[in-house]
C-alpha positions, 0 to 999 in steps of 0.5 A, a space after each residue: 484464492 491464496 497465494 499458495 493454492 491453484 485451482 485444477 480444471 475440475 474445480 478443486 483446489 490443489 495446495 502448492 508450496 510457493 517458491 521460497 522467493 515468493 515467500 519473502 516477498 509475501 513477507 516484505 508486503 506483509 512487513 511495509 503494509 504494517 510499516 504503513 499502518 503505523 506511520 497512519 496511525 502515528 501521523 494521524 494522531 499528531 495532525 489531530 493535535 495540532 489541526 482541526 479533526 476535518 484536516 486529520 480526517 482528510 489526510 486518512 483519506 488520503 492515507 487509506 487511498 494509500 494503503 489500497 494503492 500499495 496493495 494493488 502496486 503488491 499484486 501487480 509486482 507479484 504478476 509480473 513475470 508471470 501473468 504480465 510483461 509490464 506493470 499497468 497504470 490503473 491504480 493511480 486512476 483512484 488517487 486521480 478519482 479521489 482528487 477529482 471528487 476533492 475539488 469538486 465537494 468542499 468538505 475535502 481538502 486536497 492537500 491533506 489528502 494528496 499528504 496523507 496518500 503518500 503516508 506509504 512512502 514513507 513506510 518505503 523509505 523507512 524499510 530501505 533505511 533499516 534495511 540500509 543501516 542494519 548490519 546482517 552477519 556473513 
């Protein structure tokens, strides 16, 4: 189901125009999801050219560990008010789940993995800087 469509009781689905604020938001999670695409993309690429490819496929690891746990913290923030009164903790149990299988299987490395999941902050940061420094007409 969309963000702009609700399902009535008989089943049917009813298309109903967000609110205006929620379309910024769906556009700010579109905009640090691409954000941190490209720094995976970027970052990947430069641990590939002075590591080994086993570190740089560890850090996309951890990247698309990353990305997914954006994802969930966008859902959560976009129920909140709404559905929830607080934001829930089970998203860090999959960066938990994939550290635990790092120490247990030797092919992964956990240092990587934990770098490349916090590829997502730096799309974060990067947003609040250009957001910071841009200069908007009044």
């Amino acid at each position: 189901m969309t963000n702009a469509e609700e399902t009535v009781e008989s089943g049917s689905k009813l298309s109903v125009e967000p609110d205006p604020s929620m379309l910024e938001y769906y556009q700010l999670q579109r905009q640090l999801l691409l954000m941190t695409l490209a720094a995976t993309g970027v970052i990947f690429v430069t641990v590939c050219c002075f590591y080994s490819l086993e570190v740089a496929c560890n850090y996309l690891i951890g990247a698309s560990v990353g990305i997914v746990y954006l994802r969930m913290l966008g859902q959560d923030v976009e129920k909140l008010g709404r559905e929830k009164k607080k934001l829930g903790q089970n998203r860090i149990l999959i960066l938990a789940g994939f550290m635990i299988l790092a120490t247990r299987w030797h092919q992964l490395q956990i240092l990587p993995i934990f770098l490349g999941f916090l590829t997502y902050k730096v799309a974060l940061l990067s947003y609040v800087l250009m957001t910071t420094f841009t200069l908007k007409p009044k």
